[in-house]
N, C-alpha and C positions, 0 to 999 in steps of 0.2 A: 634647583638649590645650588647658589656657587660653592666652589668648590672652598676649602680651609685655608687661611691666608699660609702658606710655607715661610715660616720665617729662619733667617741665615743660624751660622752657629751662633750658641749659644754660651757666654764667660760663664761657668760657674765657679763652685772648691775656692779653692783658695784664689786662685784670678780672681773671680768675682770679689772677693774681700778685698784683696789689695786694690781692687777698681776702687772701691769703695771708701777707702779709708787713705791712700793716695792721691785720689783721685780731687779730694777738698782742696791739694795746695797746688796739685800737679798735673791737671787733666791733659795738659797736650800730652806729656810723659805717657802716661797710660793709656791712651787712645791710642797713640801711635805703638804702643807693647802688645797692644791687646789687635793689632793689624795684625803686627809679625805673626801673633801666634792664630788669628782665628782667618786670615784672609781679607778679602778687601770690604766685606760686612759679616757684621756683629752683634748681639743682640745682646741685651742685661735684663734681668728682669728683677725691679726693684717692686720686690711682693711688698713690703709695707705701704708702697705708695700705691700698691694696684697698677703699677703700669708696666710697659716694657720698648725698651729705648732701644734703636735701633740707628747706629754708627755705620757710614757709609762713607767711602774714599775712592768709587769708582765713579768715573765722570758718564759715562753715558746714562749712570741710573742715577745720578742726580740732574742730568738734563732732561730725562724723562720726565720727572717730578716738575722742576722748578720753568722747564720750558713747553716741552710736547704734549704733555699729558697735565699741565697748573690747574685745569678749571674741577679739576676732584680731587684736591688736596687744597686745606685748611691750613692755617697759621695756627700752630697748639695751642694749649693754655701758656706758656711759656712765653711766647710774643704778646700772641691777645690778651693775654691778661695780666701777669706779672711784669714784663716788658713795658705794656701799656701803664702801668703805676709811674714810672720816671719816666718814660718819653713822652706819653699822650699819645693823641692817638693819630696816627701817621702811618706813611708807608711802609714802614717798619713793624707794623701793630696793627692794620686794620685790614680784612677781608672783605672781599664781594665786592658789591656796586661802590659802595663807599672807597675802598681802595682804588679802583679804576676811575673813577671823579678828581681823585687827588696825584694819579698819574698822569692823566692829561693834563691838568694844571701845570707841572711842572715841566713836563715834554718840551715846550719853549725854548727851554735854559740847557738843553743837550743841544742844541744844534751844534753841525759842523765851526761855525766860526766861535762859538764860547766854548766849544768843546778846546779848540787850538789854542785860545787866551789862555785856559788853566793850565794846559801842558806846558806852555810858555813860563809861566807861575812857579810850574812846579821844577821844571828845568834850572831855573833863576836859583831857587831856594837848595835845590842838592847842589848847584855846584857853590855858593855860599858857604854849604856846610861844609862842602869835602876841603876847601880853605882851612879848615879849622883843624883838620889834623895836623899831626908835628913829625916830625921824623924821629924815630927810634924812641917814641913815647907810646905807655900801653894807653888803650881807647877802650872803654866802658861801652860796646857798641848798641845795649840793651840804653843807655841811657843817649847816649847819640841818635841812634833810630826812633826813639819813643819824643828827643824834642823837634827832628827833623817834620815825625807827621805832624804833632799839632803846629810847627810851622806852615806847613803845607796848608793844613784844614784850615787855619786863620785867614792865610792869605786868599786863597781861594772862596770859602764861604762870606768872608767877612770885607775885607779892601784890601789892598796890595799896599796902601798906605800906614794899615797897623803898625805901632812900633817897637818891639821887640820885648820892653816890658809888658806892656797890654799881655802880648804873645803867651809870656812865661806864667802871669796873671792866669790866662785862658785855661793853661795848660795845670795848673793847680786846681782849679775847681773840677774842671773833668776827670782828673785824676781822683779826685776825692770822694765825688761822684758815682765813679765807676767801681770804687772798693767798696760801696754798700752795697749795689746790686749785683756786683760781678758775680759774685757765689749762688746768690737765689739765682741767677738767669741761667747760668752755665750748669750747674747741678741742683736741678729743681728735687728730686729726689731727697736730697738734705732736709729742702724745705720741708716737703711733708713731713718726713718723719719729724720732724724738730716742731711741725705743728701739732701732728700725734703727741709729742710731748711736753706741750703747753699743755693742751688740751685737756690730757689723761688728769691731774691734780682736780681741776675744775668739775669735769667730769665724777670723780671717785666722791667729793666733797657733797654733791651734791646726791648721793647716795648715803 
């Protein structure tokens, strides 16, 4: 019989609330509070959704997972399934043989010499931005860094020929995109409960 999985500490009391209710607008803020205070893992346990989420910031136990040890660990319902609703189903979103089918397909496009082109790319594109500062003017760096990547991502996924509207075009859809699902992807916990309480009316009504 193996033995009980040992899971790290545990937020409860008022940490855990403030995870909770914090955590909708500010999740890096609290992951990184809920380090300081529990160590390098962490655990939540969100009983309404029946699950329990486990936060990790050490690098050998996440290379374990994601490299040494991959072929007995799954992609959650969080990628496979919610994820998979706006991306489709991709390397991002898909386990087993199906994932490794669509890995080798892409394997091609990492070689050494397209690897060097996009760093080229990407070299072009930051030192273009860093043009743009001024002397003795403040800089919105959340807004500088956020059009530097979808710069990057443009150029690189798309042509090096894009033209800087297209770019800002690009960079509006994604954006708008990603405040639908940001919430459900990042704090799936919300989800449930928020479907728990869809549900609950429907449910009562029909009693």
């Amino acid at each position: 019989m193996p033995a009980p999985f040992r899971y790290p500490t545990e937020i409860t009391g008022f940490n855990k609330l403030y995870s909770l209710l914090k955590g909708v607008n500010h999740p890096l803020e609290v992951i990184s509070r809920n380090h300081r205070i529990a160590g390098d893992h962490y655990f939540i346990n969100a009983s309404f959704a029946d699950k329990k989420f486990i936060f990790s910031q050490d690098q050998e136990f996440v290379e374990y997972i994601l490299k040494q040890n991959q072929r007995n660990y799954y992609k959650s319902e969080i990628q496979s399934v919610t994820l998979r609703k706006y991306l489709g189903k991709g390397l991002l979103t898909n386990n087993g043989k199906d994932w490794l089918q669509q890995r080798r397909l892409i394997q091609p496009g990492f070689s050494k010499a397209k690897i060097s082109n996009l760093v080229s790319i990407m070299d072009e594109e930051i030192d273009r931005s860093m043009l743009l500062f001024k002397a003795h003017e403040e800089t919105d760096l959340y807004h500088f860094f956020h059009q530097l990547a979808f710069d990057i991502v443009a150029k690189t996924l798309f042509s090096s020929d894009i033209d800087q509207a297209k770019v800002r075009e690009l960079g509006m859809i994604i954006t708008e995109i990603q405040e639908v699902f940001t919430r459900e992807v990042r704090l799936p916990f919300y989800t449930k409960a928020m479907d728990m309480l869809w549900d609950y009316p429907e449910k009562h009504l029909e009693k």
